[in-house]
N, C-alpha and C positions, 0 to 999 in steps of 0.2 A: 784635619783643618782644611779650611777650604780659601785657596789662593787666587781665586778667579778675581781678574779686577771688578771694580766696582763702578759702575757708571752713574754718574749725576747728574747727567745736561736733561735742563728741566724740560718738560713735556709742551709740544707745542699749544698756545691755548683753543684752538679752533678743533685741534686733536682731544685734547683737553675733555672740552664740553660734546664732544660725539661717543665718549666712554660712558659719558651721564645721561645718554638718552632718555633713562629710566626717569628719570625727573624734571619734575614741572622747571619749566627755564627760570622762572622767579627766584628759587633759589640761590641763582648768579648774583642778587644783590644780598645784604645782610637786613635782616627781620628788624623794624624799628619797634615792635609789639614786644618781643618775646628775648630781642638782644641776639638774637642766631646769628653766626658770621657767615659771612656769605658761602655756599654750597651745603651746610648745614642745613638737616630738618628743622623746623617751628618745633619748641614743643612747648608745654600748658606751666606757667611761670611756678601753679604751687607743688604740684605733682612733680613735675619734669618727663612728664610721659610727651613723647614725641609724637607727631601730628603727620597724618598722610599726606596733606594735603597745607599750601602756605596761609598764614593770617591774611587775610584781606587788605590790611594795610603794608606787607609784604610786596602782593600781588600790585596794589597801588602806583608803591616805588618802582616796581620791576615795570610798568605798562609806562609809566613819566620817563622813566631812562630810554627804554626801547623804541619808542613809537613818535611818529607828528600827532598828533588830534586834527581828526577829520571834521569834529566839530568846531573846536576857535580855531585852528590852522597857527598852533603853536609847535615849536621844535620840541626835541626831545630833552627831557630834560627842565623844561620850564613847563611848570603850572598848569592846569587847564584855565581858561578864563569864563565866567559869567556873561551873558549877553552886555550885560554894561559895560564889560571888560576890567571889570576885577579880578583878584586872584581867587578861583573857590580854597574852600577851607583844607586845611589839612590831609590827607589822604584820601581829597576827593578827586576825581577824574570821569571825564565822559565815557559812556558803554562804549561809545566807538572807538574808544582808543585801545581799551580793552583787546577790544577784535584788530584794529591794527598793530599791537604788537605780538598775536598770536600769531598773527600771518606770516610777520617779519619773522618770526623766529620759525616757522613752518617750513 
């Protein structure tokens, strides 16, 4: 038998997310496509075969969390907006946010 205590103080998260290198940072949020919880792979809803790579509306969420938009110069977290300053549709977002949360996270 083995008597060695047992430690449980949970792992720092910054420590965390540098053991997961391996994976795309989108993963950090949970997949609104596919239901993935967050750090989990996408995978395809009829199969259940896991995916290399996240759903695009995955990728979405994770660039609106992480990043400002360099294009409307909204925070993280909120919306891109249209030149009218509406909210775009659903799991849209400008290219350049895209690249700014790749950076941030770089």
């Amino acid at each position: 038998m083995n008597h060695r205590p047992r430690y449980t103080a949970p792992m720092p998260d910054d420590l965390h997310h540098q053991l997961r290198a391996g994976q795309h940072p989108a993963r950090s949020v949970p997949c609104p496509h596919c239901k993935a919880r967050a750090h989990q792979p996408c995978t395809l809803r009829k199969s259940g075969r896991m995916l290399p790579k996240p759903h695009p509306q995955r990728l979405a969420d994770w660039a609106r969390i992480t990043a400002c938009c360099p294009e409307c110069q909204v925070e993280p977290g909120i919306p891109c907006r249209t030149a009218g300053g509406w909210a775009m549709p659903a799991h849209a977002i400008h290219a350049r946010r895209y690249q700014e949360a790749e950076e941030t996270c770089a």
